[in-house]
C-alpha positions as CSV (number, residue, x, y, z in Angstrom):
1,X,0.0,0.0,0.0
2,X,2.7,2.3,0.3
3,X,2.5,2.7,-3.6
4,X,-1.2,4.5,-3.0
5,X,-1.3,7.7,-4.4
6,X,-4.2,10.1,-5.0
7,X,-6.6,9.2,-7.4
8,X,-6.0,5.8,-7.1
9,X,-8.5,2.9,-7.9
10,X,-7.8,-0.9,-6.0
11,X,-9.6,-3.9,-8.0
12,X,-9.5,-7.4,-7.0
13,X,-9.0,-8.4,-10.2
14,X,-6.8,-7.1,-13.5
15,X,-9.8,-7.1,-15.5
16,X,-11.7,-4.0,-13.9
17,X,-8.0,-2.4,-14.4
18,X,-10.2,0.2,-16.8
19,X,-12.6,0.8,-14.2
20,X,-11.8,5.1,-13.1
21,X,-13.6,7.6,-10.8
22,X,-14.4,10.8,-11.6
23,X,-11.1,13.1,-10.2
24,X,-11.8,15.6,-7.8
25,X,-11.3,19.6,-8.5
26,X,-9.8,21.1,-5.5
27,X,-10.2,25.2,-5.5
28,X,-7.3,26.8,-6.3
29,X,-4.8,27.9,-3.8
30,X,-5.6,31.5,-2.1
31,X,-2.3,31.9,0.4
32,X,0.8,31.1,0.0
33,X,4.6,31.0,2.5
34,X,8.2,30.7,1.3
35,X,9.7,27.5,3.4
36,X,13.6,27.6,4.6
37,X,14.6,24.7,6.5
38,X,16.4,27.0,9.7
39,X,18.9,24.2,10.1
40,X,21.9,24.3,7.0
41,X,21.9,21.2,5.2
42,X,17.9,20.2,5.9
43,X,17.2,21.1,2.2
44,X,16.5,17.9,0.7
45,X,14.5,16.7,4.4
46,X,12.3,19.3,3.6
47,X,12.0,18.7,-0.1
48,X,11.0,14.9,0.9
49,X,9.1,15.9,3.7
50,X,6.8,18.3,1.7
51,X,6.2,15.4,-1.1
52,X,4.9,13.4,1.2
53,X,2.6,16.3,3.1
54,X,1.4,16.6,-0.6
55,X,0.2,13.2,-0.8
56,X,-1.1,13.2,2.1
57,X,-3.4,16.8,1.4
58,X,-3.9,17.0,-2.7
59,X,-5.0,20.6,-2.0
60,X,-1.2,21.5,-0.9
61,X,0.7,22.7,-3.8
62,X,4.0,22.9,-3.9
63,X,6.3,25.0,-6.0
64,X,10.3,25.9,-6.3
65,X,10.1,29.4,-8.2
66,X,13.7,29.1,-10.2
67,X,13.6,32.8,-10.2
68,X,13.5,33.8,-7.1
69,X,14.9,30.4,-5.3
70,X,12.2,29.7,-3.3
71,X,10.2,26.8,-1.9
72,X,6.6,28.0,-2.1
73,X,4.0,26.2,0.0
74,X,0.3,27.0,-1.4
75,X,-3.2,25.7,0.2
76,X,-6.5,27.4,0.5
77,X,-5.8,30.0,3.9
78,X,-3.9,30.7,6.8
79,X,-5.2,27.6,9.0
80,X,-4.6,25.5,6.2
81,X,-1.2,26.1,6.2
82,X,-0.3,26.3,9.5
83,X,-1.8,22.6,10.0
84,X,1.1,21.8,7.3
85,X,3.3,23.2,8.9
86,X,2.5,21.9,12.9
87,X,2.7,18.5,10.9
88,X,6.0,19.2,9.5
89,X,7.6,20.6,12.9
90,X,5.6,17.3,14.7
91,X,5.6,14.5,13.0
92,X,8.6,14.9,11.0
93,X,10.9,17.0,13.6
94,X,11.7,19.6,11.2
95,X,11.8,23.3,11.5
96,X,11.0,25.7,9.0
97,X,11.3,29.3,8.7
98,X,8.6,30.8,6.8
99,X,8.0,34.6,5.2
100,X,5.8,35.8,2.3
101,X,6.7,35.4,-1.6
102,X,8.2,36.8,-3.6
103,X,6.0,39.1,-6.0
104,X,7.1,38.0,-9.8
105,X,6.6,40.6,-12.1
106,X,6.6,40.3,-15.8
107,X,6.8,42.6,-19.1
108,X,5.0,42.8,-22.2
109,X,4.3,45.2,-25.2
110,X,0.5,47.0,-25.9
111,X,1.0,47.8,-29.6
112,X,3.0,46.3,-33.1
113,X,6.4,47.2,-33.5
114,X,9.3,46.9,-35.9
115,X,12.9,47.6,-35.6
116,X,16.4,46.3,-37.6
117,X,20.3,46.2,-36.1
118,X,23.2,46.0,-37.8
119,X,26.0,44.4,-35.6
120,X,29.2,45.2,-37.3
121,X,32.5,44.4,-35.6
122,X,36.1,44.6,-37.1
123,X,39.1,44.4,-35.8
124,X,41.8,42.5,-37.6
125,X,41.4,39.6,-40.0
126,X,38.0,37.8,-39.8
127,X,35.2,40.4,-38.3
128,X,31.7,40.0,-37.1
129,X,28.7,40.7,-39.5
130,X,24.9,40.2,-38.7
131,X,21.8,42.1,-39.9
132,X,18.2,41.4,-38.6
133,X,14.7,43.0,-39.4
134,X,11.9,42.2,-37.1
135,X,8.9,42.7,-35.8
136,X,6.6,42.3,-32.7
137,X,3.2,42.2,-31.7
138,X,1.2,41.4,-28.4
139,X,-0.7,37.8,-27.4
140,X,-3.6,37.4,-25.2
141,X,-2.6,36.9,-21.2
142,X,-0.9,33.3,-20.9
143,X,0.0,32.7,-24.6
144,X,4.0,32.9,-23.9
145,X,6.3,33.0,-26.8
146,X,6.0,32.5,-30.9
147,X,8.7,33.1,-32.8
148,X,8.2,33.2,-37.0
149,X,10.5,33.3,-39.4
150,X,9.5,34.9,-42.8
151,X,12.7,35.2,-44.0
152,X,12.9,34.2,-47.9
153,X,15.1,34.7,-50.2
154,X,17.8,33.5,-48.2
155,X,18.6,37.6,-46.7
156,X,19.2,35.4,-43.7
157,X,21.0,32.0,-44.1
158,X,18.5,28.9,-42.6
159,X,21.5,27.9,-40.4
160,X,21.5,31.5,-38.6
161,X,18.3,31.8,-37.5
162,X,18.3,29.7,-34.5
163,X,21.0,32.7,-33.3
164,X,18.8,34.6,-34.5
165,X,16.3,33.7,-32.1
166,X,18.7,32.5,-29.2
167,X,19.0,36.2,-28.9
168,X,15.9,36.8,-29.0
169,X,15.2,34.2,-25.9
170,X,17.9,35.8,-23.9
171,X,16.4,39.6,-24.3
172,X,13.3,37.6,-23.2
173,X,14.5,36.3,-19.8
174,X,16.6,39.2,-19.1
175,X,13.9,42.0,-19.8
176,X,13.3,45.3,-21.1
177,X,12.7,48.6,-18.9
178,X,12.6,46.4,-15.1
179,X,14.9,43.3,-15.0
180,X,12.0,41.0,-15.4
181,X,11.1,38.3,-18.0
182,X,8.8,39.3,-21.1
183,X,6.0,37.4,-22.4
184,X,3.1,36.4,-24.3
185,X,4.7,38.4,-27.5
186,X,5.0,37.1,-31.0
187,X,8.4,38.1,-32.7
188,X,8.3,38.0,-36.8
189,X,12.1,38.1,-38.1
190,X,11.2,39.2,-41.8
191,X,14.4,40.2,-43.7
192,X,18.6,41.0,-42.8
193,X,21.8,40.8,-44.1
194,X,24.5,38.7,-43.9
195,X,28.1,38.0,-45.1
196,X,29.8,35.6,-46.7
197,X,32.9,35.5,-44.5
198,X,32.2,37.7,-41.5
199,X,28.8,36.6,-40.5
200,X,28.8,34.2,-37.5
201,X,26.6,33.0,-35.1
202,X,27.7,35.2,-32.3
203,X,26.8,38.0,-34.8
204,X,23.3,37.2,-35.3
205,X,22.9,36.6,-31.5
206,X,23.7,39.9,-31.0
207,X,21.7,41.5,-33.8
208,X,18.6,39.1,-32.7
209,X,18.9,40.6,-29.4
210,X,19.5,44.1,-29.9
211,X,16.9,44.5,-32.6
212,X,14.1,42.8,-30.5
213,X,15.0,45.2,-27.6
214,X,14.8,48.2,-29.9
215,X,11.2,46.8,-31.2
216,X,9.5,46.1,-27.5
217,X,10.7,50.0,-26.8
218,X,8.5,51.2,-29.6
219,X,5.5,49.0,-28.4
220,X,5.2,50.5,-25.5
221,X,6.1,48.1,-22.9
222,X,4.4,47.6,-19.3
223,X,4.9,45.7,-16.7
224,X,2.6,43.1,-15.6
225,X,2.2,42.0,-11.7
226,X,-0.2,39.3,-10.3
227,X,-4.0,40.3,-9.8
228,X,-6.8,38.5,-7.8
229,X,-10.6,38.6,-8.9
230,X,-12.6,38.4,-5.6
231,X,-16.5,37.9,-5.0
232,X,-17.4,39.0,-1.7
233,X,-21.0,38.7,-0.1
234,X,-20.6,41.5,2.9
235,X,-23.0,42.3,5.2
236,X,-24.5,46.0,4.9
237,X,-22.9,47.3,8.3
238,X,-19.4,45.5,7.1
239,X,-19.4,47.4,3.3
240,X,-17.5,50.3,4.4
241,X,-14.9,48.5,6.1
242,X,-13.9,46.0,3.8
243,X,-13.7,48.2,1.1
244,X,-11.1,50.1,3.2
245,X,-9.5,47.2,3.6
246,X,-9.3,46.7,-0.5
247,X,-8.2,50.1,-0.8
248,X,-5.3,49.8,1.5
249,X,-4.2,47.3,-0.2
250,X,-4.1,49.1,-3.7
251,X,-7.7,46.8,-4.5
252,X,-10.7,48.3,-6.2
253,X,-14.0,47.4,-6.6
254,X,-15.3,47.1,-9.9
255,X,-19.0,46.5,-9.2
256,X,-21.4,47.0,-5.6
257,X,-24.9,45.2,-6.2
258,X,-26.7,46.6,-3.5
259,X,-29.5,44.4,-4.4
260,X,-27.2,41.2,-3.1
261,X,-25.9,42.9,-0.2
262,X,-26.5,40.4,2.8
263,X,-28.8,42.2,5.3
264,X,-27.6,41.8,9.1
265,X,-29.1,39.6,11.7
């Protein structure tokens, strides 16, 4: 039994190995802690200790956020967690310090853009040579990263576009106007220029990169941050409060249906 996981089905018998139940849909997770093991060297306890927490409550998510290098423990409140982590300190002898996450920001573009470089380096015998014409437009929230190429008439050899868009992945991860990575964006490479002996990878890299920068400054860039869509049922006498409480922390309602207000007891 030590195999049983969630969503598991026991038969008696191979033949009913077919046989499923419907899955259930836990709600998805509304607060979150970063976990540090306070004793050096605990790392992988607590990574082992977590899994099994997490099979034990399918509702616990866990994540390790490459960004920021944290542990991220998500459930569905405050008590929620803190049962976790009781369990953890309990059952498992091992301490944890905890604090909140991390905010990860992103950055996109609002409007279509084009831009070209020219990365032209010489400096005794063999140089470096790369042209690159591209353009950019914006993708609906959660649609990541396309990358075209529309290149014809070989203006850009077929070998070099993979540098092409290598650069184009690193501008990506490394941002525009705050540090932080770019998405949902569609970059079109459409035409360049290339030559015969000074054009190497490195140079196409470079002229990838620095074009698609110059293109997501003309498209008017933004940064994105994480927002939460609330439904709240208040009682009338509570209204004013709660939307204090929103406002201090930089929320805003969006619509009040008096009509649904919960009247007090």
């Amino acid at each position: 039994m030590d195999d049983l996981a969630f969503d598991s089905v026991i038969h008696d018998s191979h033949d009913e190995d077919g046989v499923q139940f419907k899955t259930l849909n836990f709600p998805e997770s509304m607060y979150s802690l970063t976990l540090k093991p306070k004793k050096r060297g605990d790392e992988q306890k607590m990574s082992d200790v977590l899994a099994k927490i997490a099979a034990e409550d399918p509702s616990l998510k866990i994540e390790h956020r490459t960004r920021t290098n944290e542990t991220v423990l998500s459930g569905q409140g405050e008590f929620h967690l803190k049962i976790a982590l009781e369990k953890m300190q309990q059952v498992f002898k091992l301490d944890v310090e905890t604090s909140q996450p991390s905010v990860e920001y992103f950055e996109t573009i609002t409007k279509p853009a084009e831009a070209q470089y020219r990365h032209k380096k010489q400096s005794g015998g063999a140089g470096q040579f790369g042209e690159v014409h591209l353009k950019v437009r914006p993708l609906e929230r959660g649609a990541g990263f396309a990358f075209v190429n529309k290149v014809v008439g070989g203006a850009i050899p077929t070998a070099l576009i993979p540098a092409v868009e290598k650069g184009i992945v690193q501008a990506l991860e490394e941002g525009a106007i705050s540090g932080n990575p770019i998405k949902d964006i569609e970059v079109t490479v459409f035409d360049g220029k290339y030559h015969s002996v000074d054009s190497k990878e490195i140079a196409f890299v470079i002229a990838g990169k620095k074009a698609f920068l110059q293109a997501v400054e003309a498209a008017d860039p933004i940064v994105l941050e994480p927002i939460v869509d609330l439904s709240l049922e208040i009682p009338t006498q509570y209204v004013g409060d709660v939307s204090g409480d929103l406002s201090a922390n930089r929320g805003s309602s969006s619509e009040v249906n008096k009509a649904l207000m919960v009247a007090p007891y």
